[in-house]
C-alpha positions in Angstrom: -1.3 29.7 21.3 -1.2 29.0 25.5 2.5 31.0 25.4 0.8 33.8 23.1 -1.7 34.3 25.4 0.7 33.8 28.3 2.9 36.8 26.9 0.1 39.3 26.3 -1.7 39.2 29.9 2.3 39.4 30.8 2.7 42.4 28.6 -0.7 44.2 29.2 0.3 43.6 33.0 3.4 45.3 33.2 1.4 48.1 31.2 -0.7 48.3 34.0 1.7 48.1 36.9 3.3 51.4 35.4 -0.4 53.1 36.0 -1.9 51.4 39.0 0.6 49.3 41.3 -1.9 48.2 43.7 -4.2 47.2 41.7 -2.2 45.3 39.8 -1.0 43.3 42.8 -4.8 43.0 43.9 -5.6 41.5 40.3 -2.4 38.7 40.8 -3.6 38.0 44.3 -7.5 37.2 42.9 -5.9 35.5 40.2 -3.2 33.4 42.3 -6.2 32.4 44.2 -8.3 31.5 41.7 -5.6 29.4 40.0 -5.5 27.5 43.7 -9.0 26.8 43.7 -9.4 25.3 40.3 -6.0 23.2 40.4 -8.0 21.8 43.9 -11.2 21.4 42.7 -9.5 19.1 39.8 -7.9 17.3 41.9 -11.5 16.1 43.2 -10.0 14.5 46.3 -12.3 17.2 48.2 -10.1 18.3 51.0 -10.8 21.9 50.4 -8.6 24.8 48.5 -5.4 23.5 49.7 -6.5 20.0 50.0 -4.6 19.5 47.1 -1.1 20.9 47.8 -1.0 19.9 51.2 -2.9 16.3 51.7 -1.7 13.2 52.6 -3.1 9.3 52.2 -5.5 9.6 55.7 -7.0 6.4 57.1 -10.3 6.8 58.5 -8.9 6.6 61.8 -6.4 9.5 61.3 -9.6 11.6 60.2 -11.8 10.6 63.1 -8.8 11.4 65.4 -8.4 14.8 63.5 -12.1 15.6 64.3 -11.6 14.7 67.5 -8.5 17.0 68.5 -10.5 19.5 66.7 -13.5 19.6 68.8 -11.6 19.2 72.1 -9.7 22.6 71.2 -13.0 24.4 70.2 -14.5 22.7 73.5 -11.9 24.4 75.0 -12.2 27.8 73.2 -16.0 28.3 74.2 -15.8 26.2 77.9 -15.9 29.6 80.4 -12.5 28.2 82.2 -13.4 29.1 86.4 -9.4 28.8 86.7 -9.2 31.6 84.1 -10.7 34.1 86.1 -10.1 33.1 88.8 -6.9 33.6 87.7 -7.3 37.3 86.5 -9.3 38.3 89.6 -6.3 37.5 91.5 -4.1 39.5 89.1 -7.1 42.7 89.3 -6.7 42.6 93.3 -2.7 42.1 93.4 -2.9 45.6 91.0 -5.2 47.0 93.3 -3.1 45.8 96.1 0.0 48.0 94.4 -2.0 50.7 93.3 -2.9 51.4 96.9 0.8 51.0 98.1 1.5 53.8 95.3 -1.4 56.2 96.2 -0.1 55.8 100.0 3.3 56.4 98.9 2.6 59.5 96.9 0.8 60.8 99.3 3.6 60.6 101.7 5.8 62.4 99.6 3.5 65.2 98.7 3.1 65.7 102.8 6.9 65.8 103.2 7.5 68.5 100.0 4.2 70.4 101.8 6.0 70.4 105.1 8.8 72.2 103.9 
């Protein structure tokens, strides 16, 4: 009875595919994921959607390590980094610092093709 059923969503599928491409692709995609989410949520060992597929035996120190490279990156991500900008503003005044040299330059130029 699970291969009958199998077939026909198969079959009415491919009907669909020949009318509606995309949306048949959308309709696998929602399905795939739904699929993913059950098969983890069986699995109960709570690691999330691909908790299942992807998890490994943690010890408690592995997991409290984890949390902690975790919230030194995100520390990292929201910290306003002074060597950052500092960084940049040198950048900002080195391209000032050209653009300048360019202006003068072109200005040169236009002088000597005015002369003549």
């Amino acid at each position: 009875m699970k291969g009958f059923c199998l077939v026909a969503v198969v079959v009415a599928m491919l009907m669909f595919y020949q009318k509606e491409p995309v949306y048949t692709l959308v309709i696998i995609g929602v399905g795939l994921f739904f699929y993913l989410f059950y098969k983890a949520r069986k699995s109960g060992n709570g690691n999330g959607l691909l908790g299942a597929f992807l998890s490994r035996n943690q010890t408690s120190q592995d997991r409290n390590f984890d949390d902690l490279m975790a919230l030194i990156m995100l520390q990292q991500l929201l910290s306003n980094n002074p060597q950052g900008s500092s960084a940049s503003r040198e950048i900002s005044e080195e391209s000032q610092k050209r653009r300048e040299e360019i202006d003068k330059i072109q200005r040169e130029v236009l002088d000597l093709l005015d002369s003549d």
